[in-house]
C-alpha positions as CSV (number, residue, x, y, z in Angstrom):
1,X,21.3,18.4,14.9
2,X,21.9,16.3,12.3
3,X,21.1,13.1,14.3
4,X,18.1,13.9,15.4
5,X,16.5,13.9,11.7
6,X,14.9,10.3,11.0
7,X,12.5,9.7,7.9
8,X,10.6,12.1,5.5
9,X,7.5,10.6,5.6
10,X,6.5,12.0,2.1
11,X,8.5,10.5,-0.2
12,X,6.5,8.4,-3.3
13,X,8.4,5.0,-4.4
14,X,8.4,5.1,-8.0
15,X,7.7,2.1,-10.3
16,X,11.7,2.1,-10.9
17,X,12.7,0.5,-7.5
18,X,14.4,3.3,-5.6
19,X,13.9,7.1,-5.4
20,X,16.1,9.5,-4.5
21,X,15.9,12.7,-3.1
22,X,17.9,16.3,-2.0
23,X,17.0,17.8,1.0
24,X,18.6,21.5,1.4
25,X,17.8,24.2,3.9
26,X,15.3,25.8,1.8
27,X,14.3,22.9,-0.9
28,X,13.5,19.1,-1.4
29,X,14.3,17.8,-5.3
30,X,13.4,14.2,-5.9
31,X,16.1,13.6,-8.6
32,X,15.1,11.4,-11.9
33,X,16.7,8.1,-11.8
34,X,17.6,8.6,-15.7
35,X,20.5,11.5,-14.7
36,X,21.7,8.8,-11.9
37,X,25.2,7.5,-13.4
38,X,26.0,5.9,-9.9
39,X,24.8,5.0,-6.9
40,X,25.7,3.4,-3.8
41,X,26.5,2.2,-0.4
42,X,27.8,-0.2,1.9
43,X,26.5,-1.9,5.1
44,X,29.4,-4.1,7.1
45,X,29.8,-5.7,10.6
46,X,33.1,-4.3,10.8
47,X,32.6,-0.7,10.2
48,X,30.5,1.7,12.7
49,X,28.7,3.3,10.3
50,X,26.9,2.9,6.0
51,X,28.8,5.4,3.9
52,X,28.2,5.5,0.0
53,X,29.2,7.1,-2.7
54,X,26.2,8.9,-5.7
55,X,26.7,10.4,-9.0
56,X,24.5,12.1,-11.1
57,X,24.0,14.8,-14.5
58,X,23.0,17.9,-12.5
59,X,19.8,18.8,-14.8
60,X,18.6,21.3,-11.9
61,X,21.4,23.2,-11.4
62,X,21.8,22.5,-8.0
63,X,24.8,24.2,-7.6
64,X,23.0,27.4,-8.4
65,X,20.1,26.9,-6.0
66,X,21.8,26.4,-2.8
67,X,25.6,25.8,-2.2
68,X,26.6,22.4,-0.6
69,X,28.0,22.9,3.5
70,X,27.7,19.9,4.1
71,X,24.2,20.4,5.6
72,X,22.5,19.0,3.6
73,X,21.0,15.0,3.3
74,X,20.7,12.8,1.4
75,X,17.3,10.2,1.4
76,X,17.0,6.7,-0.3
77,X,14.1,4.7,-1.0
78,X,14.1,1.3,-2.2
79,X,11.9,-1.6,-2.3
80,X,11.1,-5.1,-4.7
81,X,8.6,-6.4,-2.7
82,X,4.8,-4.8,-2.8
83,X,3.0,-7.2,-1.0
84,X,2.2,-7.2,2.6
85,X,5.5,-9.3,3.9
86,X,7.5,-6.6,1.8
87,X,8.6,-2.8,3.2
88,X,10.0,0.0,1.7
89,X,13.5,1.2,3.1
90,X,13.9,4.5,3.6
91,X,17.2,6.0,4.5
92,X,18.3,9.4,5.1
93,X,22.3,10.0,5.1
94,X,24.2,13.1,5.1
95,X,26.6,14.5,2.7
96,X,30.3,14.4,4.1
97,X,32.3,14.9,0.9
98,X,31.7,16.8,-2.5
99,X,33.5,14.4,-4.7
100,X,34.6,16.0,-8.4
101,X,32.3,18.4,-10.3
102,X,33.0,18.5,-14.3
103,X,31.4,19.7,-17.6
104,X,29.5,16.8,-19.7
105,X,27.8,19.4,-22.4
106,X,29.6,21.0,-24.7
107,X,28.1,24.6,-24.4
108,X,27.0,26.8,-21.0
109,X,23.3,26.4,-21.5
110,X,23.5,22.2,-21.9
111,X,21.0,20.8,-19.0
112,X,23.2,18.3,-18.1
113,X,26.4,20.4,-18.4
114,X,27.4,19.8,-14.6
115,X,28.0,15.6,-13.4
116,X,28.3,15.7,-9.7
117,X,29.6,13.0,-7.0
118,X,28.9,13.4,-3.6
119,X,30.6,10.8,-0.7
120,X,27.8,10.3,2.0
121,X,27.3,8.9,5.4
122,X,24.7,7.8,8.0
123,X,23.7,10.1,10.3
124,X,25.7,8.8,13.0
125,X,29.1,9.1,11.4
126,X,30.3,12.3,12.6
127,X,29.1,11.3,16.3
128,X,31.5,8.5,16.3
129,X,34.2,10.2,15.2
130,X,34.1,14.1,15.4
131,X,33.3,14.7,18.9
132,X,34.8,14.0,22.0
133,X,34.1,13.5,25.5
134,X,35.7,12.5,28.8
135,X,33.6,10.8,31.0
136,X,34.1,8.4,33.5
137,X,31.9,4.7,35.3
138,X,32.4,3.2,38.2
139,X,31.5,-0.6,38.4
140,X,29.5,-0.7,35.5
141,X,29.2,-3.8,32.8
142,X,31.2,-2.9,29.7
143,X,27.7,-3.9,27.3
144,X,25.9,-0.7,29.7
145,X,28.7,1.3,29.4
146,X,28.7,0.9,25.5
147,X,25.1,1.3,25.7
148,X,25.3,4.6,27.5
149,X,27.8,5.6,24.7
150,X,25.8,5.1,22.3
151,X,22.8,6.1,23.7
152,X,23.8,9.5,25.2
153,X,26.8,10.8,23.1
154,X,26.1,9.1,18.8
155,X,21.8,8.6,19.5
156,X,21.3,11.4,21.8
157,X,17.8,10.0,22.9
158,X,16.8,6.2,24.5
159,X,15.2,3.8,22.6
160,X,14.8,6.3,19.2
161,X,15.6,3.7,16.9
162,X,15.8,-0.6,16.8
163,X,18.8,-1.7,18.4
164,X,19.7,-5.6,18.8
165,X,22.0,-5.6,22.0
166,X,23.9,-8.9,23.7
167,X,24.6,-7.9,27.5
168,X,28.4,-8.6,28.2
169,X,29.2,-10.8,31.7
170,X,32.2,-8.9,33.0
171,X,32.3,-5.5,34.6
172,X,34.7,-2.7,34.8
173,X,35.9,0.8,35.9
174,X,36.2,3.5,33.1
175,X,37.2,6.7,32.2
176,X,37.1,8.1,28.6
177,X,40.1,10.7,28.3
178,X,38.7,13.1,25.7
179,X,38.5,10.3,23.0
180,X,35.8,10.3,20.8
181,X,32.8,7.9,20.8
182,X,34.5,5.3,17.8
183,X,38.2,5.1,19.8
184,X,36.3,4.7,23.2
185,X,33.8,1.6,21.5
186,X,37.2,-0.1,20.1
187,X,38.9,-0.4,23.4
188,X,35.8,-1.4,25.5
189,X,35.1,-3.8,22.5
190,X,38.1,-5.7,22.7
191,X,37.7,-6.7,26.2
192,X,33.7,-6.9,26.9
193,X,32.5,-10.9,26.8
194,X,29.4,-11.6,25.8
195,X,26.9,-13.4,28.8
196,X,24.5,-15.4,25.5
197,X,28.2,-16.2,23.2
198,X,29.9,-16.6,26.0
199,X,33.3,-15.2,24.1
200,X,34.4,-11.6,23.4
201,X,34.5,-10.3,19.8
202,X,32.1,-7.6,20.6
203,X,31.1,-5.5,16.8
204,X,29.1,-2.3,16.6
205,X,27.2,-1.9,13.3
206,X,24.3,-0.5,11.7
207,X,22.5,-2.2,9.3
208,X,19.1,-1.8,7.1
209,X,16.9,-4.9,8.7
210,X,14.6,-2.3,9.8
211,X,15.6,1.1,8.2
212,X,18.6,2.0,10.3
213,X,19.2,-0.8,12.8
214,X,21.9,-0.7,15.3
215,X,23.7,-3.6,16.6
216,X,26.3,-4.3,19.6
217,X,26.7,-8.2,19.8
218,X,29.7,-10.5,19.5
219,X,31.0,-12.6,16.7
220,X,29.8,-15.2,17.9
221,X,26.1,-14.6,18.5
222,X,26.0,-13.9,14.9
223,X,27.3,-17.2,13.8
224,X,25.5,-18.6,16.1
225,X,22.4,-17.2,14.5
226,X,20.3,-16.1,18.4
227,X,18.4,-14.1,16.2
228,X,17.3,-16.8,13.6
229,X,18.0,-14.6,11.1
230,X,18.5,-17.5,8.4
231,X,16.9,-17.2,4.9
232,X,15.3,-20.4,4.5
233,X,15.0,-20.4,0.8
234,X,18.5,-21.6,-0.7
235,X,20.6,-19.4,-3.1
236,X,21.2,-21.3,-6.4
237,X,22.8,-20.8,-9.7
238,X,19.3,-21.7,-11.5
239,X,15.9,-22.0,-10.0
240,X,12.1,-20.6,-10.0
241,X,13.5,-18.3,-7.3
242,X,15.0,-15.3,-9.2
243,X,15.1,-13.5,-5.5
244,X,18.1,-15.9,-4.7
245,X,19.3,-16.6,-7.9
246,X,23.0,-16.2,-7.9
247,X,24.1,-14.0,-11.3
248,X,27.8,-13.7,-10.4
249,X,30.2,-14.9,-7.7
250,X,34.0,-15.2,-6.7
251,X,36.2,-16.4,-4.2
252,X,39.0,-14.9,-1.9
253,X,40.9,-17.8,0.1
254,X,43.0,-18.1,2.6
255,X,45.7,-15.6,2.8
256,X,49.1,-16.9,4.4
257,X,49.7,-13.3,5.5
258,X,47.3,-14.0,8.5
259,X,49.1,-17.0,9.9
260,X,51.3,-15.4,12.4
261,X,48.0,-14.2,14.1
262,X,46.2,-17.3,13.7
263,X,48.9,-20.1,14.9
264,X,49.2,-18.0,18.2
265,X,51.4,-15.5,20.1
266,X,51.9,-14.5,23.4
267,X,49.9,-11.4,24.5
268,X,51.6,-9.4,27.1
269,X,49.8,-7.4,30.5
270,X,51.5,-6.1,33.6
271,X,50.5,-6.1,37.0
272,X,51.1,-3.2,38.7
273,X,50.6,-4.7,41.9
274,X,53.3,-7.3,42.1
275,X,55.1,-5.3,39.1
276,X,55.3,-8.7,37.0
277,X,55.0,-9.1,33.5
278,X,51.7,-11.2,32.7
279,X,52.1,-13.7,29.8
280,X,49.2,-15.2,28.3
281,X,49.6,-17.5,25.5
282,X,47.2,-18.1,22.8
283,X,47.2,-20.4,19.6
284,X,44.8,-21.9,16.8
285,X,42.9,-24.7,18.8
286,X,42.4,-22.3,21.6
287,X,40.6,-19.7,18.8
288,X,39.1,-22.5,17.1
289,X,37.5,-24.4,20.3
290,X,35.6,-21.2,21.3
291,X,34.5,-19.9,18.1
292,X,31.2,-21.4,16.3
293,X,31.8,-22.6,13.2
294,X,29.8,-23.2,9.5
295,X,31.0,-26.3,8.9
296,X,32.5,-29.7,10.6
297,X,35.9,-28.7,9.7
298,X,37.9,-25.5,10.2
299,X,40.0,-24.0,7.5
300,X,43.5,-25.2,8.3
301,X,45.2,-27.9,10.6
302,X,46.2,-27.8,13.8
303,X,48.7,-25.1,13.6
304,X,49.7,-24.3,16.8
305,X,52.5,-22.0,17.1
306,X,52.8,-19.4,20.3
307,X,56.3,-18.1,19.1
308,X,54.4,-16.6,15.7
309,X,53.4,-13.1,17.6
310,X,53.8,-11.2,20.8
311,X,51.9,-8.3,21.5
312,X,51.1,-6.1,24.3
313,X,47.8,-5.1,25.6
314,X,49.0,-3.2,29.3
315,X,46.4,-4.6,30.5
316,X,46.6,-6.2,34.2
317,X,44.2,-8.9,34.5
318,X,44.8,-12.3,33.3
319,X,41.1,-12.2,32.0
320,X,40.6,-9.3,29.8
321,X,44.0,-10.4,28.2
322,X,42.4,-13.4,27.2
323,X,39.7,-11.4,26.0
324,X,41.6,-9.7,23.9
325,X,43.4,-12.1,22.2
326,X,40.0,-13.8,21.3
327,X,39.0,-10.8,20.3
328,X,42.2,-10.0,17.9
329,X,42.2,-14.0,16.4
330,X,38.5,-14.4,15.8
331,X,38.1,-11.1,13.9
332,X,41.3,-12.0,12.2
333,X,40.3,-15.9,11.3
334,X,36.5,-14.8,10.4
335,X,38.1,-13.1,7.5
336,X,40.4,-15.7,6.2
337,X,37.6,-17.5,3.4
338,X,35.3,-15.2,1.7
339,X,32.3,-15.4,-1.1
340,X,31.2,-12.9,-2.7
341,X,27.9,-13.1,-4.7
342,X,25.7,-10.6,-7.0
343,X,22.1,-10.8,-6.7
344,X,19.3,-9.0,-7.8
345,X,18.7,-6.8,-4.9
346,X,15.9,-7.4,-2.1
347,X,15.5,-5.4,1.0
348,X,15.1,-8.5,3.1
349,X,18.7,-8.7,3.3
350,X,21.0,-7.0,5.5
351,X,24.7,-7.5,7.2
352,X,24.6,-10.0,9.8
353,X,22.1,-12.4,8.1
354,X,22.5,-15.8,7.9
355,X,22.2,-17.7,4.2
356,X,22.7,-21.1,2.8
357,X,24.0,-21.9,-0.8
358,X,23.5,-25.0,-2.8
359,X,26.5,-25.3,-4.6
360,X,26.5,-27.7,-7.6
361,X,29.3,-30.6,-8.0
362,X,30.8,-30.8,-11.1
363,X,30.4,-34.6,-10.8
364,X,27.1,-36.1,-11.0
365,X,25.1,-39.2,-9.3
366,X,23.1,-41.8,-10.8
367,X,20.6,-40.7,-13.9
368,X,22.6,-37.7,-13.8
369,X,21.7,-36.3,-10.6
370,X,23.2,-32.9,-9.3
371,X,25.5,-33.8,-6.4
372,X,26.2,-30.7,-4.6
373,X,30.2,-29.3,-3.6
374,X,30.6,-30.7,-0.4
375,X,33.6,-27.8,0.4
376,X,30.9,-24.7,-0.4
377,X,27.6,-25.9,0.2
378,X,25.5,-25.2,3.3
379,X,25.9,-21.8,5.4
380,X,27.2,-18.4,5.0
381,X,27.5,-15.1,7.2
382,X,27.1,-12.0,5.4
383,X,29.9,-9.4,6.1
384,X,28.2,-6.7,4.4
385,X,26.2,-5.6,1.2
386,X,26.7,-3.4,-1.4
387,X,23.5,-1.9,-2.7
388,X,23.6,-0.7,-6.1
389,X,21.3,1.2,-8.1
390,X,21.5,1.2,-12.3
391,X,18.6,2.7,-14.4
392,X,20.3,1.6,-17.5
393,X,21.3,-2.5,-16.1
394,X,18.4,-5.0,-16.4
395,X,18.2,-5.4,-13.0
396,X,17.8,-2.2,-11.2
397,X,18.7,-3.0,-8.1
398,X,21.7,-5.3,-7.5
399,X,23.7,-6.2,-4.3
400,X,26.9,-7.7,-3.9
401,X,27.4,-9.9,-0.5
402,X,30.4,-10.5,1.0
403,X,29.7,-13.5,2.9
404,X,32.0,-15.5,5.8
405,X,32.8,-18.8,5.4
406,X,34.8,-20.2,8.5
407,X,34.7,-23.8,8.0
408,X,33.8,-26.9,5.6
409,X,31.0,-29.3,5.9
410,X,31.4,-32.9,5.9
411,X,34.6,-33.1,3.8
412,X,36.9,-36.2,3.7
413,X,39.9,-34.3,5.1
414,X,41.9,-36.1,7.9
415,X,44.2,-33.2,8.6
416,X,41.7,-30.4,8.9
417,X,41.2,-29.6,12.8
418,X,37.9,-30.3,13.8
419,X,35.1,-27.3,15.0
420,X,34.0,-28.1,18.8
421,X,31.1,-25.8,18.0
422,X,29.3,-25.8,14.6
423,X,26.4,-24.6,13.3
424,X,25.3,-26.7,10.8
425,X,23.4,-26.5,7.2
426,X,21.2,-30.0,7.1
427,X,19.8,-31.1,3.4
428,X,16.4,-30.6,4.5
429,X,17.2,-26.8,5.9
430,X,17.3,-28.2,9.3
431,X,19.5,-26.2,11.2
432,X,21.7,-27.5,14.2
433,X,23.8,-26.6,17.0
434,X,26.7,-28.9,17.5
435,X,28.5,-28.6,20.8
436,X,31.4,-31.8,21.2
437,X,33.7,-31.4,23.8
C-alpha cells in the first residue's frame, strides 16, 4: 500500500543540494542532477495534498528497465543547512502521471536520446480522492470526526506521522454517503469552528516543516501565529543574510471580481421542522471583525452590501450557516492581496509560516536614512512554496512564496475599515496581539 511507505533511510545528500532518486519494483537509481532539466513541487494551505512536476534526459534507459504503472516513487532530498539546527528533507511521492516522452539525440544509440516528464504526488493523494467510503458518527465533534478521516481512511495508522491539529467547539451527526475522503473533509470543513480561533475556516494541508507534516487548523490560528511559527530574521532586498535575501518579487492586488462575496449576501438554510426558510445575512465588517489581521487597516472600506450574493447551504441551523459564510468570505478575502517572492531556497520554510519583510521607501529620512513602505512592511502568511531545483542556475535551490497580506500597517488612510483583531509586526520584531472591541 502505497501509503504505508515513509522514508528510505539510505539515501546520501550530495554536495549539490538535493538528490533524487527512482524507486521501481525491482531497482533504486539515484539520478545525476546534470540530466535534471526540471524539477518541482508545490506545498499550499489550500490544497490537500504536494504534487510536482520532474523532467529529466533519460541516460539509463529507464524505459527499458522497467515500465512505468504508476507504481513506482519518487524520493527527494534536499537540504542548505549542515550544521546541527539544519535537517535534511526527505520526501518520497508517487508517480501519478507520465507526462511527454520525446527524442533529444539525433541517432538510436544517443544516451540522452529519451527526455522524460513525469507529474507526481504525495503519498496521500489518491486516499483523498480515489476511494470511497460510507460511514456514519453519532454525536461526535466535527475536528474528531475529521481526525478519524484522516487517520483511518488517507493515514491508515494513528499517530504515524507529525500532525498539528486545532479541536473544533461544535458537534454533529454524520454520515458519509459513499463520498471519498477529499468531498467528505470539504463539507465538514465549512461548518467545524475552531475552540483556540474561535471562527470556522477549517484547511487540511500537508506541508514539509518536518518531512511530511499534516495540518487541520483554521485560518485563523494561522494568522494568529499559536504555533509561533514566525521567522525572526527579516527578509530584505540587501543584507549580510543571503538566507532571506529577496532576489525577485511581484504583486497581485485586489481583484474587483471578489466584491460580491466580500460586501455580503444572504446565505439561505431551511428548517425542516417549522418548514421556514432561514436567512442569515452576512457582510464585510461582520468577516472583517472576526478575522485576525496583518496590519491596523484592512484592504478596502466599509463596504457593506447584503444584496451582493445569495446562496444556499440547506443547512438547518442558524449556527453552521454562519459558519459557513465565515468560512466562504474568509477564504475568499485572505486571497484578495498577494506577494510573491523568490529566494534562495532553505528547508526551514514551509506553508503556513509566518514572515516579516522590511520593505524600503523610496523616500528617505534625515542623512539619508532608509524609511521603510509603511503599506508592505511588517508581516506575511505564506500560502504555499514552490521548490525548485536547477543544476545549471547559480542558486541551486530556489523557492518562490506566495505570501498573504490581509491588511496595512499604520497607514494614514481615513477610509480604510479598521481590523478589531491584528497581529502586529513591531520595529524591534516584537510581535503583538491586538484585540479592540
Amino acid at each position: 500500500m502505497a501509503t504505508e511507505y515513509q522514508r528510505t533511510g539510505n539515501i546520501t545528500l550530495r554536495k549539490e543540494l538535493f538528490t533524487v532518486m527512482f524507486i521501481t519494483e525491482n531497482n533504486s537509481l539515484v539520478l545525476d542532477n546534470a540530466d535534471i532539466h526540471e524539477l518541482y513541487f508545490i506545498e499550499d494551505i489550500f490544497k490537500f495534498s504536494m504534487m510536482g512536476t520532474i523532467t529529466f534526459n533519460d541516460r539509463y534507459n529507464l524505459m527499458e528497465l522497467a515500465p512505468f504503472t504508476g507504481q513506482e516513487k519518487i524520493a527527494i532530498v534536499y537540504s542548505v543547512d549542515d550544521t546541527k539546527q539544519g535537517a535534511k528533507r526527505e520526501l518520497v511521492f508517487d508517480i501519478w502521471k507520465m507526462g511527454k516522452i520525446s527524442q533529444v539525440g539525433t541517432g538510436m544509440r544517443e544516451e540522452d536520446e529519451n527526455m522524460i516528464s513525469i507529474n507526481f504526488v504525495d503519498m496521500f493523494f489518491s486516499a483523498f480522492s480515489l476511494r470511497k467510503y460510507s460511514r456514519s458518527w453519532s454525536d461526535q465533534k466535527y475536528s474528531n470526526i475529521m481526525r478519524d478521516i484522516l487517520n483511518n481512511m488517507v493515514f491508515f495508522r494513528e499517530g504515524g506521522r507529525p500532525f498539528i491539529y486545532e479541536e473544533s467547539s461544535n458537534k454533529t451527526d454524520f454520515i458519509i454517503p459513499y463520498w471519498t475522503p477529499q468531498t467528505a473533509m470539504k463539507w465538514l470543513m465549512r461548518r467545524a469552528k475552531g475552540k483556540e480561533s474561535g471562527t470556522s475556516g477549517y484547511l487540511c494541508y500537508n506541508n514539509s516543516k518536518q518531512g511530511f507534516t499534516h495540518n487541520l487548523v483554521t485560518m485563523n490560528y494561522l494568522l494568529a501565529d499559536i504555533d509561533r511559527t514566525l521567522d525572526k530574521k527579516p527578509y530584505t532586498f540587501t543584507g549580510t543574510d543571503k538566507d532571506n535575501e529577496i532576489l525577485e518579487w511581484w504583486i497581485s492586488g485586489i481583484d474587483r471580481n471578489s466584491n460580491p462575496i466580500l460586501r455580503g449576501g444572504t446565505w439561505k438554510g431551511y428548517d425542516f421542522k417549522t418548514k421556514k426558510l432561514l436567512n442569515h445575512d452576512y457582510v464585510y465588517s461582520n468577516g472583517s471583525d472576526e478575522t485576525v489581521m496583518l496590519g491596523r487597516k484592512t484592504l478596502y472600506p466599509q463596504i457593506d452590501d447584503v444584496r451582493s450574493s445569495n446562496t444556499i447551504t440547506g443547512d438547518s441551523d442558524y449556527n453552521l450557516i454562519d459558519n459557513i459564510s465565515y468560512n466562504d468570505w474568509a477564504k475568499r478575502y485572505n486571497m484578495q492581496f498577494i506577494v510573491n517572492l523568490v529566494v534562495q531556497g532553505h528547508e526551514k520554510r514551509y506553508a503556513g509560516q509566518h514572515i516579516q519583510i522590511e520593505w524600503p521607501s523610496w523616500r528617505r529620512g534625515k542623512g539619508n536614512q532608509v524609511l521603510y513602505n509603511d503599506l508592505l512592511k511588517g508581516k506575511y502568511l505564506i500560502k504555499s512554496i514552490t521548490h525548485s531545483f536547477d543544476p545549471g542556475h547559480s542558486y541551486y535551490y530556489r523557492q518562490r512564496l506566495v505570501l498573504i497580506r490581509n491588511a496595512y500597517s499604520d497607514i494614514g488612510s481615513k477610509i480604510l475599515y479598521e481590523s478589531k483583531k491584528a497581529n502586529i509586526y513591531q520595529e524591534k520584531g516584537v510581535i503583538s496581539i491586538v484585540r479592540r472591541t
